[in-house]
N, C-alpha and C positions, 0 to 999 in steps of 0.2 A: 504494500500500500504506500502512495505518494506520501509527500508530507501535504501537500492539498488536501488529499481526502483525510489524511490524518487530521489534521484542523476541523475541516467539519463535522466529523467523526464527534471530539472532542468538543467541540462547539456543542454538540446537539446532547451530549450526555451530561453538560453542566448548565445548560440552559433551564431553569427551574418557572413554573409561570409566573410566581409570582414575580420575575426578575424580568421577563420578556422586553416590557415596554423599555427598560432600560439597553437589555443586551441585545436585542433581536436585531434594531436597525446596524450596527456594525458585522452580524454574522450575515445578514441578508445583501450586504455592500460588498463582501468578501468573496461572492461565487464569481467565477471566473468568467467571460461572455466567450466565444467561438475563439476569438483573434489570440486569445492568452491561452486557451485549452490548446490551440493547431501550432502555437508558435515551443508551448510545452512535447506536445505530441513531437516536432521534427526533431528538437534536444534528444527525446528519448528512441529515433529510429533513424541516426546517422548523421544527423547538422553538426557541426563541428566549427561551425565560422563566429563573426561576431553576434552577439545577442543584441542584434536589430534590426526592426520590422523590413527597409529597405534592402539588408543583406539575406537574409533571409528571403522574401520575395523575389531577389536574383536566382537564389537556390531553386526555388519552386519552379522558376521559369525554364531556368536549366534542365532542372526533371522532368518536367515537360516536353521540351524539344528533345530530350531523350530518350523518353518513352515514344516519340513520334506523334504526341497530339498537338493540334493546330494551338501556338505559340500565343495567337489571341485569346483562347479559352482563358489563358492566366494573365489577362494584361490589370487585375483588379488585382493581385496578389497582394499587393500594399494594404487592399481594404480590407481582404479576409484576413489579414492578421491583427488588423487595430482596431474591428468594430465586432459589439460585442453578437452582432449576427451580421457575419460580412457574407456568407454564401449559404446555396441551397444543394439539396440532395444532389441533383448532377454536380456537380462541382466537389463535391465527396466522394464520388465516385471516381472521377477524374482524377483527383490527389492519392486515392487510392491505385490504381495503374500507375501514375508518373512514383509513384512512390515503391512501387514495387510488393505492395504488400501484398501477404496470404489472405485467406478466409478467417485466419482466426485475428489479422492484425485488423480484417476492415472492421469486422465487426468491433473492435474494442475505438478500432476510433469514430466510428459513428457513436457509441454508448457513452463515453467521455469527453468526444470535442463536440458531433453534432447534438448528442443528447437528446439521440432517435432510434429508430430500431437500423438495422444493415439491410441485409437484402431482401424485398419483397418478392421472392421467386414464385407467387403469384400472380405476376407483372411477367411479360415475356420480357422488359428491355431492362430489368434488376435481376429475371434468371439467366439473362446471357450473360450477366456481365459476371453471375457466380460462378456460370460452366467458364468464364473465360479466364478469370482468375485462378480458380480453382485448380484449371489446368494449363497454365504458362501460356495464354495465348494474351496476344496485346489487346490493349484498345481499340487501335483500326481493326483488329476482325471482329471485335463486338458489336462496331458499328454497322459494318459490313454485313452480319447476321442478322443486326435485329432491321435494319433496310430492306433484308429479306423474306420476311414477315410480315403476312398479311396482320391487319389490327382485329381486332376480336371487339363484338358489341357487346357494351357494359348491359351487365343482366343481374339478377338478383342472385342469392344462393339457391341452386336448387336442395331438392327433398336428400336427406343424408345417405340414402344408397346410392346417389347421383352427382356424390361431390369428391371431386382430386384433390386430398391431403395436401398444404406445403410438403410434409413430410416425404410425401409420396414422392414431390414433382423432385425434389431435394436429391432421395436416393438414387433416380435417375441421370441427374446434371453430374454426380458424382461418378458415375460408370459410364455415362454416355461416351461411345468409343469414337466420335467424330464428329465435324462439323454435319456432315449431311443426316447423320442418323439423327441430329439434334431438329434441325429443320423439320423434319421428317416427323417427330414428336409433337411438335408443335401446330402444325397442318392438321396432324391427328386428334389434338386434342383444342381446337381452337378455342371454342366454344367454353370450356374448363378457364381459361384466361380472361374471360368477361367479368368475374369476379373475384374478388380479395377476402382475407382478412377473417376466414371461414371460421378457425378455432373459435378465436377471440369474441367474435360475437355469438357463437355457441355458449364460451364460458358466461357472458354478461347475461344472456337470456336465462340461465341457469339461476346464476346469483343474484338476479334481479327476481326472478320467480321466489325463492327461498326466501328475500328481504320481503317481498308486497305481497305476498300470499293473506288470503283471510287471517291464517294464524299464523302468521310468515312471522319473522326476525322483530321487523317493525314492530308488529301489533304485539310480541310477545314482551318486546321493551318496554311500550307503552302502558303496557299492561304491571309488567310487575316492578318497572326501572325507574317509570319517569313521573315524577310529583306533578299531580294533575292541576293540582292548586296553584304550580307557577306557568303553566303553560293552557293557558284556559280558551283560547282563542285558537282552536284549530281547524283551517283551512279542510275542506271536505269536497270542496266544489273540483278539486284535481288532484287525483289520487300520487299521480308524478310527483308534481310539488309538494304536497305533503309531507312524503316520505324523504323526499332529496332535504328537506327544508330539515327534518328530526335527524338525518345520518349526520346533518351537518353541527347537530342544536343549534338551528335556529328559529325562532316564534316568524309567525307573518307580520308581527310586530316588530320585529325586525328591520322587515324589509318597507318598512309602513312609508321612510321618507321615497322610496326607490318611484319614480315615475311611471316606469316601464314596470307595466305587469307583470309578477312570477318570473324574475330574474335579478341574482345578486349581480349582476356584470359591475355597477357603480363602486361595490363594494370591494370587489379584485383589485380597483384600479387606487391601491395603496404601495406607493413605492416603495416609503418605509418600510413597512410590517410584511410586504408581499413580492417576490420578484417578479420582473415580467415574466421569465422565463414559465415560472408556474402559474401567471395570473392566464395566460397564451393558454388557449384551447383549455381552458378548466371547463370539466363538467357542468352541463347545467339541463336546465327541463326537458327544451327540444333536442338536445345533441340526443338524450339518453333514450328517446323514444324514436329519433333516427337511428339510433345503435337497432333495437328494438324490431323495429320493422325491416332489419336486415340491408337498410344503404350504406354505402361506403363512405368513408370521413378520414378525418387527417388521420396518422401514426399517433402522434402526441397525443390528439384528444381519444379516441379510442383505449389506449395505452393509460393513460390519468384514471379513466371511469374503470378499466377491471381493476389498478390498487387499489380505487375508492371504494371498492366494491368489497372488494376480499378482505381490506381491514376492517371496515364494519362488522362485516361478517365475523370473522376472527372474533373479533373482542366483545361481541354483544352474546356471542354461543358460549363464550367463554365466563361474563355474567352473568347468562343466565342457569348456565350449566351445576352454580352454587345452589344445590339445592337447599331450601328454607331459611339460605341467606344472601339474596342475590346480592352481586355489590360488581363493581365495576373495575375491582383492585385489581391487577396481577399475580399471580402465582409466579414459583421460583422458573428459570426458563420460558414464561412466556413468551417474553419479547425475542427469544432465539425461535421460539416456534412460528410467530409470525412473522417474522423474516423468511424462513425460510419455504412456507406456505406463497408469501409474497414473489417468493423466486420463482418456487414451480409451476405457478400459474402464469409468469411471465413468459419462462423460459419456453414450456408446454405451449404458449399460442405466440414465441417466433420475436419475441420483444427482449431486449434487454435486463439483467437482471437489478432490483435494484441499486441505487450511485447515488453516495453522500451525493457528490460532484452535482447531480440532477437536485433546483431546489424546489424540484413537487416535491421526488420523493425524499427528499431530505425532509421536510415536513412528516413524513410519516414516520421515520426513522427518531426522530425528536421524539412523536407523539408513543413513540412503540415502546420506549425508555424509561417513561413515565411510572411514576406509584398506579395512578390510574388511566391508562393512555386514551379510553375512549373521551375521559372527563379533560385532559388536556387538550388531545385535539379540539373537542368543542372551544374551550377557553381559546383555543387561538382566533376562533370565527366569529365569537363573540367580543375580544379585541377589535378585529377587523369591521365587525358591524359597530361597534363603541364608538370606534374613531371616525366611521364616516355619518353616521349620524350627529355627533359630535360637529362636526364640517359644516353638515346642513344646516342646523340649527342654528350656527354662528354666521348665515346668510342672509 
């Protein structure tokens, strides 16, 4: 482990709530943006030159024209190293080729620089570019391959005897014994490439069932967890918001200064207490009922709603699970158990596992440390709802 992630590591295990409002804004100041993770990343996979952006951006360009991709692809070089989101997925994948790396190096610097998932080889132009890595061929025949591909129309998931696992497409890219057998795969399977992201929203539709059920997670919290007497005004009129509003504890009192109906969006938008990073594609009403009805949506946001998912889950099964004294405390090894619950659900639908370095999930990593981490968590949103009503009020 770095000494970056070591810091927040250590940040997030001494951060107590009642200190937050004091300590939070210098730990939240402290995460690194794209330019500092890519310029860390090159130190640790060959740079050897001066430690600066404009020498470094010569490197980059160099590796470029090395690897034989078009010298303008990297005329921003300068920017992706100094802004704290200076490039997008191609252009990751790009520095990945010019950079020479493996499968196992993309993936770690999409998870630590872009702090996104690697390859969607449910994508025919992110599974060439894994057949292409995977097996030493360069970027021009990536290109060359997926130019050769017809595009596939976006379609929904079909019924589960009727869908091609990543896993599946995966162990194929890995054996595929040539260019043309791979084209050939692809032709065959067109239709299969109309859609993404098949696990993942399997697992949410699951965990979402489990939370909103008649006698699902929620209702069992509400039931035996949550004092009825401080939360008396509960929204019924949409069952979404309701439950998104309790995982979160928050009352629709809450949100009472918010304009905009049945969305904390105003309330993300706390630089202090919040980074963009995690304010960026946070879950909310309609993302999670587009999840829901099976449309396709960012990496990030998708990716945010199963941790949100899986930690409620975790620590309310886990309250409730006391029997004839529910309580929301921790047990010895909890917080290792949902970690690593949090991995396998990542890892299982194709995502990254969790990274102090990421400041969603560093949020939850905080909150998972905790004497009582569901009641911390809350305290953080209830912070965040404090200060911005706070704001409005002083308008």
């Amino acid at each position: 482990m770095d000494s970056y992630t070591e810091k927040l590591e250590a940040g997030a295990a001494g951060l107590y709530e009642y200190d937050a409002i004091e300590k939070l804004p210098e730990i939240i100041a402290s995460f690194r943006g794209h330019g500092a993770a890519l310029s860390d990343f090159l130190d640790a996979h060959g740079y050897t030159g001066e430690n600066d952006p404009a020498a470094k951006a010569a490197y980059l360009k160099g590796k470029f024209a090395a690897a034989g991709i078009d010298p303008a692809k990297a005329r921003n070089a300068v920017k992706w190293l100094t802004e704290p989101k200076g490039f997008e997925r191609e252009t990751g994948f790009r520095i990945a080729f010019a950079l020479n790396l493996s499968i196992e190096e993309t993936n770690e610097f999409f998870r630590i620089v872009m702090l996104d998932r690697s390859f969607d080889c449910h994508t025919i132009r992110e599974a060439v570019y894994y057949y292409c890595i995977c097996h030493g061929k360069d970027h021009q025949t990536a290109e060359k391959l997926i130019n050769a591909v017809p595009q596939p129309k976006k379609s929904p998931v079909p019924e589960a005897p009727d869908v091609l696992y990543t896993k599946n497409i995966i162990d194929f890219l890995q054996t595929c014994p040539g260019d043309e057998m791979l084209l050939k795969y692809f032709s065959g399977n067109l239709a299969q490439f109309g859609y993404n992201q098949v696990r993942v929203k399997e697992y949410i539709r699951l965990l979402w069932g489990r939370i909103s059920a008649a006698d699902g997670l929620a209702a069992q919290e509400w039931k035996y967890l949550i004092d009825d007497d401080v939360r008396t005004n509960q929204d019924t009129a949409d069952s979404t918001w309701t439950i998104y509003l309790q995982i979160l504890g928050l009352d629709p009192d809450d949100t009472r200064h918010i304009e905009t109906d049945r969305t904390i969006k105003p309330i993300l938008n706390n630089k202090t207490f919040m980074h963009q990073f995690a304010s960026d594609n946070f879950p909310n009403r309609q993302s999670i009922e587009k999840i829901l009805r099976g449309e396709s949506t960012q990496n990030d946001l998708i990716r945010k709603t199963l941790i949100l998912f899986v930690f409620y889950q975790f620590w309310v099964n886990r309250a409730l699970s006391q029997k004839g004294h529910q309580s929301y405390e921790a047990g010895p090894f909890d917080r290792e158990r949902c970690m690593t619950e949090l991995d396998q659900y990542l890892l299982d639908a194709g995502f990254p596992e969790m990274y102090a370095g990421n400041p969603f999930d560093w949020i939850f990593i905080w909150a998972a440390g905790r004497e009582a981490p569901m009641k911390a968590f809350r305290s953080y949103w209830q912070l965040l709802s404090a200060e911005f009503s706070e704001k409005e009020s002083s308008q």
